[in-house]
C-alpha positions as CSV (number, residue, x, y, z in Angstrom):
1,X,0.0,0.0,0.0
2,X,0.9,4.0,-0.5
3,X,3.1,4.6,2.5
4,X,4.1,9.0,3.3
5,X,5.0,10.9,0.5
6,X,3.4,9.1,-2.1
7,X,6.1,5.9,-2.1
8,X,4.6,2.7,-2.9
9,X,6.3,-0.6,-1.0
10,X,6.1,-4.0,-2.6
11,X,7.8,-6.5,-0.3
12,X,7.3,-10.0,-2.0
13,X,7.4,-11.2,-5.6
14,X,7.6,-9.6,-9.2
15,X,6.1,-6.1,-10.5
16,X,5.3,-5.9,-14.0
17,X,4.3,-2.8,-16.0
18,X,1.8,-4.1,-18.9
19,X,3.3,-7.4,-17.7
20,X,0.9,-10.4,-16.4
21,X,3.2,-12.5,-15.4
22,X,6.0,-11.0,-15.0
23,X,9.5,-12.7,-14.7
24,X,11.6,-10.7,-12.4
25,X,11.5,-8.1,-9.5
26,X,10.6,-5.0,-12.4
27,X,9.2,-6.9,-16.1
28,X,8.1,-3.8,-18.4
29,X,6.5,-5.0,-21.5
30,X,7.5,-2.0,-23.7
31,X,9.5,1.0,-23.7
32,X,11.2,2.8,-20.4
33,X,12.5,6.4,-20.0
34,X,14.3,7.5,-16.8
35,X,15.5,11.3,-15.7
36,X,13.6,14.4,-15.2
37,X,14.1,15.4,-18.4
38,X,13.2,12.5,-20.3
39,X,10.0,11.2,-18.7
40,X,7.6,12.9,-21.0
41,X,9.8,11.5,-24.1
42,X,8.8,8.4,-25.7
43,X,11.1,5.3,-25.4
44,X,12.3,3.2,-28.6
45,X,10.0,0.3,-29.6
46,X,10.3,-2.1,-26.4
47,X,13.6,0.3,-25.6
48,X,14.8,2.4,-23.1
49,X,16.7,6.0,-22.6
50,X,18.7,7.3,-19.8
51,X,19.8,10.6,-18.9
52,X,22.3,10.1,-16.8
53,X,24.9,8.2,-16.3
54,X,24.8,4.2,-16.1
55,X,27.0,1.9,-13.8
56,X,27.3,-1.9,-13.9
57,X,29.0,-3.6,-10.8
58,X,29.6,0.1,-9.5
59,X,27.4,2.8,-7.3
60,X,29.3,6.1,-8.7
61,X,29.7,5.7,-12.4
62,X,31.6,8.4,-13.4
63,X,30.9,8.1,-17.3
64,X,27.6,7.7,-19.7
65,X,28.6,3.8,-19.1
66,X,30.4,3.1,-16.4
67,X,31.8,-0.7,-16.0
68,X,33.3,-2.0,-13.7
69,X,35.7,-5.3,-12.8
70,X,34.1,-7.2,-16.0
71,X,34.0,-7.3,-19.5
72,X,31.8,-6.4,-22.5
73,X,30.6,-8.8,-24.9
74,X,29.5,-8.0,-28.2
75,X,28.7,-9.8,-31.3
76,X,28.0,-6.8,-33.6
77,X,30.4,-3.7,-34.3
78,X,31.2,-1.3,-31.5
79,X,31.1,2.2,-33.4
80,X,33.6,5.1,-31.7
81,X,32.8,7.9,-34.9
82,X,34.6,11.0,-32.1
83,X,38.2,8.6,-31.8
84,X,40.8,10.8,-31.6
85,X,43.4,10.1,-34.5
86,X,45.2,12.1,-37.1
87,X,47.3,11.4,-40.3
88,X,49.7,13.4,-41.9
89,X,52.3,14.5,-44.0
90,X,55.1,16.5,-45.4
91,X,54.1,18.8,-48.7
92,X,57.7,19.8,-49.0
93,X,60.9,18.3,-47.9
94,X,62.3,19.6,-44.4
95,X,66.4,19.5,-43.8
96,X,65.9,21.8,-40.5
97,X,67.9,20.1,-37.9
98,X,67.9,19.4,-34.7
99,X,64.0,20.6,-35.3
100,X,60.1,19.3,-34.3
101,X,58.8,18.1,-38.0
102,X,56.1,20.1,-38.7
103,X,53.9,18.1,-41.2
104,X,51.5,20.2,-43.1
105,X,49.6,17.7,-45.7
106,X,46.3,16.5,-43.5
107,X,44.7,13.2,-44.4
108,X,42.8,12.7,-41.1
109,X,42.4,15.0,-38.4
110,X,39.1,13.7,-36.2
111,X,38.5,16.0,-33.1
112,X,41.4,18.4,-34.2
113,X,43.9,17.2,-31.6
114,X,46.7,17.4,-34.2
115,X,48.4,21.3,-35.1
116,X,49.3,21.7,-38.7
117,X,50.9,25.0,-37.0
118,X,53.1,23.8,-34.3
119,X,53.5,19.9,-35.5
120,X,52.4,18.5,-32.3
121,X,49.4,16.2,-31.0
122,X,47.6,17.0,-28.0
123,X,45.5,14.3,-26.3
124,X,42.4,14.9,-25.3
125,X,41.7,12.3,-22.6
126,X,44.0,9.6,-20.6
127,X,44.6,6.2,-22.3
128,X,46.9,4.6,-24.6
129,X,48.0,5.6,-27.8
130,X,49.7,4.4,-30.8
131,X,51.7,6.6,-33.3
132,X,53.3,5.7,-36.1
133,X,55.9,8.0,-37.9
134,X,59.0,8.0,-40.7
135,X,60.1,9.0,-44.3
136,X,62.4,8.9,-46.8
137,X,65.7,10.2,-46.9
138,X,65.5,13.7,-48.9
139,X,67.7,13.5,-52.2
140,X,71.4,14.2,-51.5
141,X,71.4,13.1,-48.1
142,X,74.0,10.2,-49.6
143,X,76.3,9.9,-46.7
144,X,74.3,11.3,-43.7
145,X,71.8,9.1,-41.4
146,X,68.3,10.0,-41.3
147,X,67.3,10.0,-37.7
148,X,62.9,10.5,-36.4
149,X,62.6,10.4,-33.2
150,X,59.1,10.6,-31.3
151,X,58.7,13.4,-28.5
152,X,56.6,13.5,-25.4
153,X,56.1,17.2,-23.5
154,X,58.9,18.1,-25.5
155,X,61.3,15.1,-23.9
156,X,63.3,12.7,-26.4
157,X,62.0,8.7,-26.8
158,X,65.5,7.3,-27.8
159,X,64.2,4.1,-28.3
160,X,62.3,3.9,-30.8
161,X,63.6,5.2,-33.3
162,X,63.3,5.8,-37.1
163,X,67.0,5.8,-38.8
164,X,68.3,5.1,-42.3
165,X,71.6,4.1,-43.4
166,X,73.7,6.4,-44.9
167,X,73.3,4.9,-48.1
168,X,72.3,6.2,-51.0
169,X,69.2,8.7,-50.9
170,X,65.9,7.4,-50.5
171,X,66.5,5.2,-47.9
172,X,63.2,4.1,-45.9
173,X,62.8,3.8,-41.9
174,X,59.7,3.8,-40.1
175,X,58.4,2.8,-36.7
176,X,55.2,2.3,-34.7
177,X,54.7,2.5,-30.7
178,X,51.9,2.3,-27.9
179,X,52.2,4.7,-25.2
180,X,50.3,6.2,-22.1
181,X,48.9,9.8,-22.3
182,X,47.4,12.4,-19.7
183,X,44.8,14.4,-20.8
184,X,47.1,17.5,-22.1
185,X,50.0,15.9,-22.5
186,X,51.3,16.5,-26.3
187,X,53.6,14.6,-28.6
188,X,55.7,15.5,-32.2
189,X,58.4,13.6,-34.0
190,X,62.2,15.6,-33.8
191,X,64.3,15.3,-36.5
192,X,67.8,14.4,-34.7
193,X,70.2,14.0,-37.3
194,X,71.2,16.2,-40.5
195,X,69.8,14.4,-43.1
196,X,66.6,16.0,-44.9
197,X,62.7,14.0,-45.3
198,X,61.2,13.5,-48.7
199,X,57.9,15.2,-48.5
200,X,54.8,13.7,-49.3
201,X,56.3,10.3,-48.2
202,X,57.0,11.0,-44.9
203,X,54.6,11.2,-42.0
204,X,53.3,10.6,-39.0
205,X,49.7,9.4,-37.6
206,X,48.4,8.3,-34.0
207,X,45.2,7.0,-32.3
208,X,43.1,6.8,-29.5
209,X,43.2,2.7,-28.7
């Protein structure tokens, strides 16, 4: 029975909302909407919409789905349109050196986390990322090393490392790697030695994973 307030207290079995015989402690035979916002909104077909947040094995879920010490199973595509990633490329050849490669040709730029100005990737949430970056040797560069090296907050990565020989010109080097990010942290490629890239051919990309 109605108990203060209007609250309604059902102690033993199942409730069901156009629902008979309902199977389990809340059956709705239909669609559901839940939030102050939404409960004049019609559900999808036998559906439901949320407007907050939803947690599963959690009490404070702390994103639109929020789960928690498990995994989720799906037999269908999982869709992420608003990944951060970026791919790009040199439109003319760049001998500066020791210099951040600043790579102005813009195949993919999805969220505009990637400067065409300043060369350099900013992420915009914590998780790991992979880039991949490298080149060819400009012309001429005969009997110098081509060196790429990926920077993170402005501090060298070492290892790895994209590096020709110092064969003849042309030569190809190029290298992918997973690393952590803050939200705000930035990274670029440096070129480290005083051989020139090929434009066009040289480039680097990254991803949210």
């Amino acid at each position: 029975p109605p108990s203060g307030g209007g609250a309604l207290y059902y102690y033993n079995g199942n409730v069901g909302i156009g629902e008979l015989a309902p199977g389990s402690k809340l059956s709705v035979s239909g669609g559901a909407t839940i939030g102050a916002s939404y409960d004049t909104t019609v559900a999808p077909s036998n559906g439901m919409i949320i407007e907050g947040n939803v947690g599963i094995g959690t009490t404070v879920p702390g994103a639109k789905l929020d789960v928690q010490n498990g995994n989720i199973n799906t037999s269908g595509y999982v869709l992420v349109p608003n990944r951060p990633a970026f791919s790009v490329y040199l439109t003319s050849s760049w001998t500066t050196t020791p210099a951040v490669i600043v790579y102005t040709g813009v195949i993919l730029n999805n969220g505009n986390y990637y400067s065409a100005s300043t060369g350099q990737f900013t992420a915009p949430v914590t998780g790991l990322y992979q880039f991949c970056f490298g080149g060819i040797k400009a012309s001429g560069s005969t009997t110098q090393v081509g060196r790429m090296n990926l920077r993170l907050n402005g501090a060298l990565f070492n290892i790895p490392e994209a590096r020709t020989s110092e064969g003849a010109s042309y030569g190809w080097a190029s290298v992918c790697t997973v690393i952590n990010m803050i939200a705000g942290n930035y990274v670029d490629t440096y070129n480290t030695d005083v051989a020139g890239w090929h434009s066009t051919y040289t480039f680097f990309s990254g991803h949210l994973l």
